[in-house]
Residue frames relative to the residue before (quaternion, step in Angstrom):
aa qw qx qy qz dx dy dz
X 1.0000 0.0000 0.0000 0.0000 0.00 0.00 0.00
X 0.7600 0.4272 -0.2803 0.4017 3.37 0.74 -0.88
X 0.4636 0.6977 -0.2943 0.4600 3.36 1.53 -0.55
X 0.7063 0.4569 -0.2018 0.5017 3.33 1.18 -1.14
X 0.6318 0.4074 -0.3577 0.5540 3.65 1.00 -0.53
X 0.5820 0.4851 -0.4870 0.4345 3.71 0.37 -0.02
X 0.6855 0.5064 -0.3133 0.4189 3.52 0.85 -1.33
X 0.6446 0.6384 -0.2523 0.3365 3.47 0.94 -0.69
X 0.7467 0.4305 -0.1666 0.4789 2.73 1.00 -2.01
X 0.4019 0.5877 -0.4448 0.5434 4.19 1.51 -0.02
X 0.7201 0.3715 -0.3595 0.4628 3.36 -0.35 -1.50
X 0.7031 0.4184 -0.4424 0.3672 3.75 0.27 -0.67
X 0.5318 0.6395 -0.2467 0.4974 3.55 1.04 -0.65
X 0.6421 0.2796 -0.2804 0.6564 3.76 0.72 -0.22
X 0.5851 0.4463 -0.4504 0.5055 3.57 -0.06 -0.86
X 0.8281 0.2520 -0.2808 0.4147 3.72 -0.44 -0.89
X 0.3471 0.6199 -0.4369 0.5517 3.95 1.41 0.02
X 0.7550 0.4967 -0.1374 0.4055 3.29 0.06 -1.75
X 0.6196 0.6100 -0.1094 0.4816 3.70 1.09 -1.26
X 0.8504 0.3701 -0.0091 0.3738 3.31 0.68 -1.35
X 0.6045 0.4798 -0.3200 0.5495 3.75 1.40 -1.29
X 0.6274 0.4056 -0.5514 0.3713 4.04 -0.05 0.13
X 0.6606 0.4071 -0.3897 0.4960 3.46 0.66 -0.96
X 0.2198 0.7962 -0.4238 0.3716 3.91 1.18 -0.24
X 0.7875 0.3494 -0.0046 0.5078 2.60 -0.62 -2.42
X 0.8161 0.3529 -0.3248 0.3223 3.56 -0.19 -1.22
X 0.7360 0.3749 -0.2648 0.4976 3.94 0.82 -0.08
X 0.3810 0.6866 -0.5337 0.3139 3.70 1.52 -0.12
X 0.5759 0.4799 -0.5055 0.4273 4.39 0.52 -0.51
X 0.7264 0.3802 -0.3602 0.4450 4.05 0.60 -0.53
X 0.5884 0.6752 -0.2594 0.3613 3.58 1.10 -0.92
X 0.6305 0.5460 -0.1897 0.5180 3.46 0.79 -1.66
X 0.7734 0.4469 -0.1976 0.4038 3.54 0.30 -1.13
X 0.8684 0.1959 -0.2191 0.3994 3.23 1.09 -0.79
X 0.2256 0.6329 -0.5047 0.5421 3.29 1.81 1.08
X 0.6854 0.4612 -0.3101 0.4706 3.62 0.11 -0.88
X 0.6717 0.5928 -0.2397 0.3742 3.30 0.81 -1.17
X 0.7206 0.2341 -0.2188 0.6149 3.48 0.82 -1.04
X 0.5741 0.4846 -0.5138 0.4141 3.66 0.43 0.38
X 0.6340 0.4505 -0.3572 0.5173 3.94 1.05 -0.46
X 0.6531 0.4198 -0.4222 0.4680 3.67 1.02 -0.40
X 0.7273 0.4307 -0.2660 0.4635 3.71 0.68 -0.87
X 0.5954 0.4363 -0.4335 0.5170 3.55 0.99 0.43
X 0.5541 0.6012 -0.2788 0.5038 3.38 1.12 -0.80
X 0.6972 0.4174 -0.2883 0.5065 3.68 0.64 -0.66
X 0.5133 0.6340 -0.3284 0.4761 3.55 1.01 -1.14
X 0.8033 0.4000 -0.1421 0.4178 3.35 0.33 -1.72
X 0.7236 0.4164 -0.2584 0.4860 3.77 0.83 -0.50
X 0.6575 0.3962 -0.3240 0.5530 3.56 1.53 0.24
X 0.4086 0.4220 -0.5011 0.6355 3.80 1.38 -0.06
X 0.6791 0.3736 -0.5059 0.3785 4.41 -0.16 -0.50
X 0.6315 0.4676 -0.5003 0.3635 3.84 0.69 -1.10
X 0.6873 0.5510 -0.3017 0.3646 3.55 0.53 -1.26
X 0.6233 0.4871 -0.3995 0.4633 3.68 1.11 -0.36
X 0.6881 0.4410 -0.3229 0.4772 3.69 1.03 -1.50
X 0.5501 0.4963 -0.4119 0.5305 4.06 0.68 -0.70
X 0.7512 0.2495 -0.4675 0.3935 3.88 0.00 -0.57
X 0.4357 0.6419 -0.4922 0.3948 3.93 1.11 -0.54
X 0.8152 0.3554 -0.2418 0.3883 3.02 -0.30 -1.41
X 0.6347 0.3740 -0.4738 0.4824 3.40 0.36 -0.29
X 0.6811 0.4067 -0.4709 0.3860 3.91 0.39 -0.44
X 0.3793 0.7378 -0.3482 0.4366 3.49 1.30 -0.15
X 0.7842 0.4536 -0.1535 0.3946 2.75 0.33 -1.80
X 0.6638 0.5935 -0.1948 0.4113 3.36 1.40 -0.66
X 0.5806 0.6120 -0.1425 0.5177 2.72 1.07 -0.86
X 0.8830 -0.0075 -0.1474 0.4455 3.26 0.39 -0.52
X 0.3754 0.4443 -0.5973 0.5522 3.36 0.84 1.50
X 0.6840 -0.5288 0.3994 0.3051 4.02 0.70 0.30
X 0.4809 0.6750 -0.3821 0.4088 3.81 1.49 -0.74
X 0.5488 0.5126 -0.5276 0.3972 4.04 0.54 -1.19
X 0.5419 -0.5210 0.6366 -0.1719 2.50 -2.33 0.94
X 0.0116 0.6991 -0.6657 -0.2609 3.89 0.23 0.35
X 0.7318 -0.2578 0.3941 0.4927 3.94 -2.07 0.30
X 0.7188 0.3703 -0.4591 0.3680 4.01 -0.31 -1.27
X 0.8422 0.3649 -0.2626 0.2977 3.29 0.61 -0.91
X 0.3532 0.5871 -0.4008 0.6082 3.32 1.22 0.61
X 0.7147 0.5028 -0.2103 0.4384 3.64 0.23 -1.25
X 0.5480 0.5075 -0.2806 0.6028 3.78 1.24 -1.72
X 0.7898 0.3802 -0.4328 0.2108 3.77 -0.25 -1.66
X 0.6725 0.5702 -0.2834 0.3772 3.66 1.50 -1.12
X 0.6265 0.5119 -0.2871 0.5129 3.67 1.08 -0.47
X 0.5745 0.5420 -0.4056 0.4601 3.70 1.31 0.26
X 0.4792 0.6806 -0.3405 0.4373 3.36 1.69 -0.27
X 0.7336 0.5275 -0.1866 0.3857 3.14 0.97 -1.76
X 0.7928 0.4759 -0.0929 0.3691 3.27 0.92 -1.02
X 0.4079 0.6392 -0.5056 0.4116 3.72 1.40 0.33
């Protein structure tokens, strides 16, 4: 039985291969372009939210920083290992 669902679920697999790579070929000039396309926009968004999330965490270490609140790394490192160790 299962032999047969493999054989099947192939043959369907070519058939729709077989079905599909002309219309492929014959739309790839609209495809290509607008694959690329929404990959430069969705990278472009990616990449201009990975900057807000950098300038928002600056400024806020900024912001810390010069109201006296910053933290140097040891003490950051020390305050979390006081958790571990009660």
């Amino acid at each position: 039985m299962l032999l047969f669902l493999s054989g099947l679920t192939f043959t369907g697999t070519v058939f729709a291969l077989v079905m599909a790579t002309p219309l492929v070929v014959l739309f790839s000039p609209v495809l290509v372009p607008a694959g690329l396309a929404i990959l430069l926009v969705t990278t472009g968004f990616l990449f201009s939210g990975g900057c807000g999330v950098a300038a928002i965490t600056a400024l806020s270490w900024i912001h810390n920083y010069v109201q006296g609140s910053a933290r140097s790394l040891v003490q950051m490192v020390e305050f979390q290992f006081s958790f571990l160790y009660k």
